[in-house]
C-alpha positions in Angstrom: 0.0 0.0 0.0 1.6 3.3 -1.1 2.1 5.7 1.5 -0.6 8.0 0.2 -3.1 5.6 0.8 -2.4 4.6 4.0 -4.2 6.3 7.6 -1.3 9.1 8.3 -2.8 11.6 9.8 -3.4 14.5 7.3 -4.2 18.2 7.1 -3.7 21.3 4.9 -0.9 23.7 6.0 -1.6 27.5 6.2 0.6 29.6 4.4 1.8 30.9 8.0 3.5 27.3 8.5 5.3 27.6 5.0 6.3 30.7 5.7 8.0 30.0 8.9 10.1 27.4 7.0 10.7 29.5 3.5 13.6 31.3 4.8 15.5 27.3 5.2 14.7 27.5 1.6 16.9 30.2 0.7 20.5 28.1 0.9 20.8 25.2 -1.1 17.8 23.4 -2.6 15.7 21.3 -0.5 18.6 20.9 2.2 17.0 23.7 5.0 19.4 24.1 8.1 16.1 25.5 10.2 14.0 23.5 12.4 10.4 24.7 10.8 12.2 24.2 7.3 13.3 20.7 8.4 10.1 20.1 9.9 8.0 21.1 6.4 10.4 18.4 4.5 9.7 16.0 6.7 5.8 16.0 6.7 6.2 16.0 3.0 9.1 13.3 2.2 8.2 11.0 5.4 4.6 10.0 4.9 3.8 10.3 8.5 1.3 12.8 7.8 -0.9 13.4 4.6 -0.4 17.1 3.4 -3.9 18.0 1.3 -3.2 20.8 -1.4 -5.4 22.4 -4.1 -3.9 24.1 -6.9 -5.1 27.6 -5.3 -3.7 26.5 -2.2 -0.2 25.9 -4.5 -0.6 29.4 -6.0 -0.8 31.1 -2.8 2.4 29.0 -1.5 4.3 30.2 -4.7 3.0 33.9 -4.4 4.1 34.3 -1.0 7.8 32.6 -1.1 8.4 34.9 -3.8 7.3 37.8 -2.3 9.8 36.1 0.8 12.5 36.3 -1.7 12.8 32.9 -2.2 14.8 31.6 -5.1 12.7 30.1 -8.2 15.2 27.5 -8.3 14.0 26.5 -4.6 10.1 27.2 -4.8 9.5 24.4 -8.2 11.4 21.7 -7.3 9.7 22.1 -3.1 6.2 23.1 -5.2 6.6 19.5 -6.9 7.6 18.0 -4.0 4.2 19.0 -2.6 2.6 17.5 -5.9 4.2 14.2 -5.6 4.4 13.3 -1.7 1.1 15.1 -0.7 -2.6 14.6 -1.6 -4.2 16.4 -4.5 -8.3 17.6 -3.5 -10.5 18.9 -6.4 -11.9 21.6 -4.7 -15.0 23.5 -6.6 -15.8 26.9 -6.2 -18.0 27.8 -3.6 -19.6 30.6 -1.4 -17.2 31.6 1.4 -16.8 29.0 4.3 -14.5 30.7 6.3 -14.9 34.0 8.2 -11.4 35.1 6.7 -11.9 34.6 2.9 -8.3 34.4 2.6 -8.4 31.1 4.2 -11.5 29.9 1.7 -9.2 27.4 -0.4 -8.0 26.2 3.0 -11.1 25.3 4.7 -12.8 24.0 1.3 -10.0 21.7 0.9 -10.3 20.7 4.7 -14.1 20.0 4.1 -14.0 18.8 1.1 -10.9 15.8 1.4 -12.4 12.6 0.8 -10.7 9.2 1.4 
């Protein structure tokens, strides 16, 4: 049974989270020297835990690490790390669920993650 299919415990991360680690990002690719930065590969390359994404909720992790300066040649390859180690969730568009609309894609993929 692949590790995407097994009962890891699973969530979406908030932007917050991935921005704590994008500044282990900044050195050499994928090789973070911070404890939040080691702690984001982890959850993605270990399988203990199922990361949920939407494309939105991709966009919005790309927007913000370059707006946090982080190097193109760092956000792809840990964007497509995301894609391959964590769980994709078709999220349609809906009315706003959350009382922050930022957070919308979050709690929609949240909600909406079926096994």
């Amino acid at each position: 049974m692949s590790r995407k299919t097994t009962r890891a415990p699973r969530g979406v991360v908030d932007t917050s989270v991935v921005i704590a680690g994008a500044a282990a990002f900044r050195g050499a690719p994928l090789r973070p020297e911070t404890e939040s930065g080691k702690r984001l590969l982890h959850w993605i390359e270990e399988g203990h835990f199922q990361w949920l994404y939407s494309e939105e909720i991709l966009d919005e992790y790309k927007e913000i690490l370059k707006r946090f300066n982080v190097r193109p040649g760092v956000i792809g390859p840990f964007i497509n790390l995301i894609r391959e180690e964590g769980v994709s969730v078709a999220v349609r568009k809906s009315g706003s669920v959350s009382p922050d609309p930022g957070d919308d894609p979050f709690c929609a993929c949240a909600e909406l993650w079926s096994p």
